[in-house]
C-alpha positions in Angstrom: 0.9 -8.7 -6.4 -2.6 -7.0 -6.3 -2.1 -7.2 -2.5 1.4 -5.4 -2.2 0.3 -2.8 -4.9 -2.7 -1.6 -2.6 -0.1 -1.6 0.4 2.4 0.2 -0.6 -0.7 2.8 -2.2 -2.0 3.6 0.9 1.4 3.7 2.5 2.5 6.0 0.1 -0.5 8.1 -0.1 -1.0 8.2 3.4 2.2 9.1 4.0 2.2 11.7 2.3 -0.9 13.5 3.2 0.2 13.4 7.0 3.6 14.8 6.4 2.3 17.6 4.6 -0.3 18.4 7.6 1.9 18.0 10.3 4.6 20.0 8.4 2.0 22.8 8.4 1.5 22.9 12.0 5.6 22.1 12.5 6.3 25.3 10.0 3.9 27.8 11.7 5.3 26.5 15.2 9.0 27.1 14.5 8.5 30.3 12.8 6.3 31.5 15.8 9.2 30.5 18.1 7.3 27.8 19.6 9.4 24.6 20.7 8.5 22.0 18.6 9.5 18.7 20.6 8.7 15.8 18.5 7.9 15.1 15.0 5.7 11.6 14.2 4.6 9.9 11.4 2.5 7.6 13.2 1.1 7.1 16.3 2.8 5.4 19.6 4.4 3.3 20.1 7.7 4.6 18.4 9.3 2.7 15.8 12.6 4.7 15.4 13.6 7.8 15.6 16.5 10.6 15.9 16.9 14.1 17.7 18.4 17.2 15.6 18.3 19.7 17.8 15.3 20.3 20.2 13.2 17.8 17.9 13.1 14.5 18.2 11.7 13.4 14.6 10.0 9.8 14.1 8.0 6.7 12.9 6.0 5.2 15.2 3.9 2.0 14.8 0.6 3.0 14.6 0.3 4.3 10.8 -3.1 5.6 10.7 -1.6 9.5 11.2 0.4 11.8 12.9 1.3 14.8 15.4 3.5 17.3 16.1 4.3 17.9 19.8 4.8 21.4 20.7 6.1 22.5 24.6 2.8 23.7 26.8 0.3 21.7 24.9 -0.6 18.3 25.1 -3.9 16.6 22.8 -4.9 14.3 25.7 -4.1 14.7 29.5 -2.4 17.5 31.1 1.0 19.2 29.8 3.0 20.9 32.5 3.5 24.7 31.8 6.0 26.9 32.9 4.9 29.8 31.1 8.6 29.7 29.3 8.6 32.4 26.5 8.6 29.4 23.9 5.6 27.7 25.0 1.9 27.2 23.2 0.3 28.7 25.8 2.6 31.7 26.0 1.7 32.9 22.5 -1.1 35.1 21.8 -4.0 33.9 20.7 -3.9 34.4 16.9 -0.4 32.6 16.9 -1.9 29.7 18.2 -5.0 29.7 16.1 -2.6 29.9 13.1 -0.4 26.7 14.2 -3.6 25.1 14.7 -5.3 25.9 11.3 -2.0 25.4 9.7 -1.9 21.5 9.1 -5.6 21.9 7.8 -4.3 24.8 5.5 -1.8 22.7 3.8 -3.8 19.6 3.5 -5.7 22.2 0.8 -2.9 23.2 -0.6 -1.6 19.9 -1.7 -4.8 19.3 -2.7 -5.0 22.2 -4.8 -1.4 21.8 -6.1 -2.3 18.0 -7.3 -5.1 18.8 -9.5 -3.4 22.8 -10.7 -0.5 20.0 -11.9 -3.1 17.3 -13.4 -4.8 20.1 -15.1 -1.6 21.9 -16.3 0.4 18.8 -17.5 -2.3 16.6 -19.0 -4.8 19.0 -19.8 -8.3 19.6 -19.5 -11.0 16.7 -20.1 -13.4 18.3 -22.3 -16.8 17.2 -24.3 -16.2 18.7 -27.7 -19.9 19.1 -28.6 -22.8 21.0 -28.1 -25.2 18.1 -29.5 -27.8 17.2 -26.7 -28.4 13.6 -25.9 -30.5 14.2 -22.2 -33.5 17.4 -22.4 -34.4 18.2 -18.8 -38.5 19.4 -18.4 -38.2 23.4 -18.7 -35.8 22.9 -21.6 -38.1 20.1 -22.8 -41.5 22.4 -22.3 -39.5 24.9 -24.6 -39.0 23.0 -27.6 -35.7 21.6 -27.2 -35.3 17.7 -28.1 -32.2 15.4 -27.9 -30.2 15.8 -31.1 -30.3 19.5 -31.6 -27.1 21.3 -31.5 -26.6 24.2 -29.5 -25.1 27.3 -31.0 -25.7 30.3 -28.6 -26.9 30.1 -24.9 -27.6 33.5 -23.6 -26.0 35.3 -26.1 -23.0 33.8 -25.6 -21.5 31.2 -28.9 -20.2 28.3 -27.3 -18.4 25.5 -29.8 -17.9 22.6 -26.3 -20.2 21.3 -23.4 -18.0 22.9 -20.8 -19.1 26.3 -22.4 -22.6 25.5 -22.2 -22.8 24.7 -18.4 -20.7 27.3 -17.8 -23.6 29.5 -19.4 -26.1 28.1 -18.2 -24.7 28.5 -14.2 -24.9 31.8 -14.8 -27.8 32.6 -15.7 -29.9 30.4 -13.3 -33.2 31.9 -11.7 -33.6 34.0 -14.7 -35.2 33.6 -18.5 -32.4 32.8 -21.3 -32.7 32.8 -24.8 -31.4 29.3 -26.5 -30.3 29.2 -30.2 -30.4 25.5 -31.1 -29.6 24.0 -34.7 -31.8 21.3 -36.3 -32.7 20.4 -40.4 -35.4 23.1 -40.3 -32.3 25.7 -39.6 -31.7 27.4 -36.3 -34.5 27.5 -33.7 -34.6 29.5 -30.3 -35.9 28.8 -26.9 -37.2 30.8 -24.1 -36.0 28.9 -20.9 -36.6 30.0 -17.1 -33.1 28.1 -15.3 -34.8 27.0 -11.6 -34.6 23.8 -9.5 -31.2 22.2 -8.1 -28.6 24.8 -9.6 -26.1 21.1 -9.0 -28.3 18.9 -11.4 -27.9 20.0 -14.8 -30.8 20.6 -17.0 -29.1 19.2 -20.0 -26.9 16.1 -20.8 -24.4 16.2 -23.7 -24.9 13.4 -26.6 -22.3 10.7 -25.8 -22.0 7.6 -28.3 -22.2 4.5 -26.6 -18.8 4.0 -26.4 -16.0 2.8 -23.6 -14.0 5.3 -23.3 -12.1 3.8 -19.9 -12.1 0.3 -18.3 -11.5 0.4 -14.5 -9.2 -1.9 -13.0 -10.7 -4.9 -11.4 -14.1 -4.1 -11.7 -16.4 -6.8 -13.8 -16.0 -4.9 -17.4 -12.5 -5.6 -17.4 -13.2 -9.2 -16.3 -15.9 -9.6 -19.2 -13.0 -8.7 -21.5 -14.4 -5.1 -22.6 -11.6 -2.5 -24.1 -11.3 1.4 -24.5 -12.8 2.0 -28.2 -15.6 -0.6 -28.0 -19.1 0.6 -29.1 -22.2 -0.9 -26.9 -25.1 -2.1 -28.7 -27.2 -4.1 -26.3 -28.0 -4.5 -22.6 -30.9 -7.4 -21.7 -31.7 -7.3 -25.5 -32.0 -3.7 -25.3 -30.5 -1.3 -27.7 -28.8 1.6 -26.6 -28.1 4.7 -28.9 -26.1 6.8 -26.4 -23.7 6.9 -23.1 -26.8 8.0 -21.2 -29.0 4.9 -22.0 -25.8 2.3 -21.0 -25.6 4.8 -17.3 -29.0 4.2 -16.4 -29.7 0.3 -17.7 -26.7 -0.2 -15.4 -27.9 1.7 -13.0 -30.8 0.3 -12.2 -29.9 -3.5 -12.1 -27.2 -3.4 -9.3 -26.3 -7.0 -8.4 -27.9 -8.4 -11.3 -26.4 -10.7 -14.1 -27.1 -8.9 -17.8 -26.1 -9.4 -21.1 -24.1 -6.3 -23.3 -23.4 -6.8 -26.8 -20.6 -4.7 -28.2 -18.7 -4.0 -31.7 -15.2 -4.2 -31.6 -13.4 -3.0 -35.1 -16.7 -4.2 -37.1 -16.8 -8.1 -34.8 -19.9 -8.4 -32.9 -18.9 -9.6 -29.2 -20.9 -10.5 -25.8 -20.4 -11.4 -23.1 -23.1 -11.7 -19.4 -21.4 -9.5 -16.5 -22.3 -9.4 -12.9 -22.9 -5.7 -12.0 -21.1 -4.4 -9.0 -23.5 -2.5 -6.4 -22.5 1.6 -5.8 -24.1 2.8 -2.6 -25.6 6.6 -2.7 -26.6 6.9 0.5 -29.3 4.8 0.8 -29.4 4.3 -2.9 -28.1 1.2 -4.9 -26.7 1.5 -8.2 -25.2 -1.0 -10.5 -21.8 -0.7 -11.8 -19.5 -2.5 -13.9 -16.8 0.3 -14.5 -16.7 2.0 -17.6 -16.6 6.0 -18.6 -17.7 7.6 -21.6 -15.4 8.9 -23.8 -13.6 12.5 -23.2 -10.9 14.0 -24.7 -7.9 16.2 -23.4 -7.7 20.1 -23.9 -4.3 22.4 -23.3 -4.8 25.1 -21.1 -2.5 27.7 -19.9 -1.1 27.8 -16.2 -3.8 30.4 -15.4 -6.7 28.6 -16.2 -5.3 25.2 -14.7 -4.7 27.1 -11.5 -8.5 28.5 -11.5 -9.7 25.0 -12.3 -7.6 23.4 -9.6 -9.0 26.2 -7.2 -12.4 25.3 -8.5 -12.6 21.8 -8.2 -10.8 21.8 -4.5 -13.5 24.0 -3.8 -16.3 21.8 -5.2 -15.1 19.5 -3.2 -14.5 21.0 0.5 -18.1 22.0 -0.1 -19.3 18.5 -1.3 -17.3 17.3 2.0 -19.1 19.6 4.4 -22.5 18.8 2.9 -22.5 15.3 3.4 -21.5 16.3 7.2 -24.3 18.2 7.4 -26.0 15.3 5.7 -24.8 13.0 8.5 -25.9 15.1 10.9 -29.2 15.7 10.5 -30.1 12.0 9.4 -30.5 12.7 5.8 -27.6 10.3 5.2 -26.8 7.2 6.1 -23.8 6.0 8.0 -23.0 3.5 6.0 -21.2 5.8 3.4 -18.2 6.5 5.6 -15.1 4.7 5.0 -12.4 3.5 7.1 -8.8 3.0 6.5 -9.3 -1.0 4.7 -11.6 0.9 2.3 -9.6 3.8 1.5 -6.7 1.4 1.1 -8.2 -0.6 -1.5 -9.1 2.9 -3.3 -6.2 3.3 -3.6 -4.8 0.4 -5.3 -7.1 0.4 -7.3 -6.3 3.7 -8.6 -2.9 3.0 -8.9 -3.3 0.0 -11.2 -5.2 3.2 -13.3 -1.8 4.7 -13.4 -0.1 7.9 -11.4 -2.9 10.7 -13.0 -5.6 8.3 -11.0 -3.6 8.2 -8.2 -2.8 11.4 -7.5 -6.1 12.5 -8.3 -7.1 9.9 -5.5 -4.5 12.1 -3.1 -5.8 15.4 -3.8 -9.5 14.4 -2.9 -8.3 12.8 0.3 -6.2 15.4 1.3 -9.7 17.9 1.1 -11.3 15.3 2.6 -8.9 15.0 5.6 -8.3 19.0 5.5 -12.2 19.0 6.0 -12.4 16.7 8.6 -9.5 18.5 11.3 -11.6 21.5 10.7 -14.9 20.3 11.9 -15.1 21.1 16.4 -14.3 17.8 17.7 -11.9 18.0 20.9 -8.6 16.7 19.9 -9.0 17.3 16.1 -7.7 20.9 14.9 -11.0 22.2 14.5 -11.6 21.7 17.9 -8.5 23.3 19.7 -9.4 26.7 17.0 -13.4 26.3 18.6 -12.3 26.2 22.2 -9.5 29.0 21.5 -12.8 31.3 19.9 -14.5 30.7 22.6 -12.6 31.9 25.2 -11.7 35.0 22.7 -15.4 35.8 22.3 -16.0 35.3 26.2 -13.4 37.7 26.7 -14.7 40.1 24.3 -17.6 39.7 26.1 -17.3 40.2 30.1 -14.0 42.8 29.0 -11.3 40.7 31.1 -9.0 37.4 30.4 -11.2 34.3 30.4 -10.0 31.0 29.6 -10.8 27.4 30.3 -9.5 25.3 33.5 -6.8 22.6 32.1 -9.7 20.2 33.9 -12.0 21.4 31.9 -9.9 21.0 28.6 -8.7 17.7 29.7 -12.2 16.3 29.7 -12.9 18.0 26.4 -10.3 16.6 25.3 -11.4 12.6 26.7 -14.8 12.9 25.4 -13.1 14.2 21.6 -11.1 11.0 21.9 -13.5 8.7 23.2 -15.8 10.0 20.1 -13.6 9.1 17.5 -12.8 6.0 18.9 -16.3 5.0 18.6 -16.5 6.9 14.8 -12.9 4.5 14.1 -15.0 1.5 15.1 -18.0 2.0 13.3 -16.2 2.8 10.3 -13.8 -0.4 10.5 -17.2 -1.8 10.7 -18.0 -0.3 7.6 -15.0 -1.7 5.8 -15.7 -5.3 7.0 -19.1 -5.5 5.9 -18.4 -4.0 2.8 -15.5 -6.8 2.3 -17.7 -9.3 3.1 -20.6 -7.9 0.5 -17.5 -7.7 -2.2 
């Protein structure tokens, strides 16, 4: 069962993410008055298929993604052009660079749409407290200690956590007055914001509760529930989410003992943590959340939070490219198709909220990934057409490349992420193997 649920996940989410890219590049096409001359969802060989009009729509075998075949193009080899009026190549410039950029485009705007919906329908997950459980070192040089409750952060009265790192992002690389309330009344703090803008000076306080128990990881196995309070890890007590995170943390394949309340009953139980790779970094996990709760919001504010976080994440994506790149991460974070497929079960077994937020970050991800210049990908037909546009600009007549010259581009794109499938299938094996 667990097998056919993670199947017909990644069918379905994959699926989906490819229609809605190639239907961006099919849309800009036909309303350019390109001829579009096959649809796929899949790669060759062809499955079935039928032809309405000039298109012959499909599902081929290979279900790892999809392309849109327009006259007077072709990804790999060399396409015969006529210079016909309904061509690629016959289009100026900017039209083409649009079809190109469109499947990209709509990849982040199914993305967006997921989490605008998530956010609209179920609401907001918000920390309703200002009582701080973590005090970073300016804040902690300041006075502040874990306990106090904040009341005003830059002038501004904030009554939720959300409101206090919203402050506090705005008013980094500057001096900011805390108010803070403790027994002795309300204190304030003189605080210069510098460092990592991304790691947050301050942690809300958290009981040490479960709040969520992920699917198949080893705190369901151990028997732990939603609502249970931890009292114990190895013997030692915890008095708030942030001391369970980092006990965890740092025993990553490691056997330890947690002690719980459930309803008043004592209970215990020894779980094997699961390993989380950052980067290089291991972390133990045994997959359990803190507790949040839900807010309304109004369609405004879910749309600006679902424009936010898809966003956050295009950025986060194109970091760890950059990351990649220069050697500061390690390869073995990339996942392949078995990998993303078991993500995806497992997010469905957390029901359709988990699994759609699982969607929307993999179509960024995949919207991120046409972009970047790689012959063959998106990214890399919009590079070479900039090129030539800026050559031209440059020596003030036409200039473009030979079709040799694009047709060997085009080889070397493919032969590069056939070596980048392999390494990351690689990836997936070895991490099946590790469990």
């Amino acid at each position: 069962m667990d097998f056919l649920i993670t199947l017909l996940s990644f069918i379905f989410v994959l699926g989906v993410l490819v229609f809605i890219h190639e239907l961006g590049h099919f849309l800009v096409a036909k309303r350019a008055g390109i001829r579009v001359e096959r649809f796929s969802l899949g790669y060759p060989p062809k499955m079935i298929g039928v032809t309405v009009g000039e298109t012959e729509y499909c599902i081929s075998w290979v279900p790892l993604g999809g392309y849109v075949k327009v006259a007077g193009m072709a990804d790999v080899g060399v396409e015969e052009i006529r210079g016909e009026p309904w061509e690629f190549t016959s289009k100026p410039v900017w039209v083409r660079m649009c079809v190109m950029a469109a499947g990209p485009f709509m990849n982040f705007l199914l993305g967006f749409f997921i989490l605008f919906g998530i956010i609209w329908f179920a609401g907001e997950m918000t920390i309703r407290t200002t009582q701080v459980g973590r005090v970073g070192s300016a804040f902690e040089a300041a006075g502040l200690r874990p306990g106090d409750r904040l009341t005003a952060v830059d002038g501004k009265r904030i009554a939720t956590w959300e409101e206090v790192d919203a402050a506090l992002s705005k008013a980094w690389g500057r001096e900011i007055s805390v108010e803070a309330l403790r027994q002795e009344g309300i204190q304030t703090f003189r605080v210069r914001l510098t460092g990592d803008p991304q790691i947050s000076p301050l942690r809300p306080f958290l009981p040490p509760e479960v709040g969520s128990v992920i699917h198949g990881l080893p705190a369901e196995r151990a028997g732990l529930r939603k609502g249970d309070r931890i009292l114990t890890i190895d013997g030692q007590s915890v008095s708030q989410w942030w001391d369970v995170s980092e006990r965890i943390h740092a025993l990553p394949d490691r056997t330890i003992r947690i002690e719980w309340l459930r309803e008043g009953k004592p209970m215990a139980a020894h779980i094997r943590t699961a390993v989380h790779r950052e980067g290089t970094e291991r972390e133990g996990r045994i997959g359990i959340a803190p507790p949040t709760e839900r807010a309304p919001v109004g369609i405004w504010t879910a749309a600006v939070r679902g424009a936010q976080q898809t966003w956050q994440w295009a950025g986060l994506i194109f970091d760890l490219v950059g990351r990649l790149i220069s050697g500061r991460e390690s390869g073995q974070s990339l996942a392949g198709p078995l990998t993303i497929a078991q993500m995806a079960g497992k997010n469905a077994k957390q029901g359709m909220e988990a699994l759609f937020g699982f969607m929307a970050l993999l179509s960024v991800n995949l919207a991120v990934l046409n972009l970047l210049p790689i012959p063959v990908l998106d990214g890399g037909h919009l590079t070479i057409m900039a090129l030539e546009t800026l050559v031209q600009l440059v020596v003030r007549r036409p200039f473009s490349f030979s079709l040799r010259q694009k047709e060997v581009l085009q080889q070397i794109g493919l032969g590069f992420l056939g070596v980048l499938m392999i390494y990351v299938f690689y990836n997936d094996i070895a991490r099946l193997i590790a469990g």
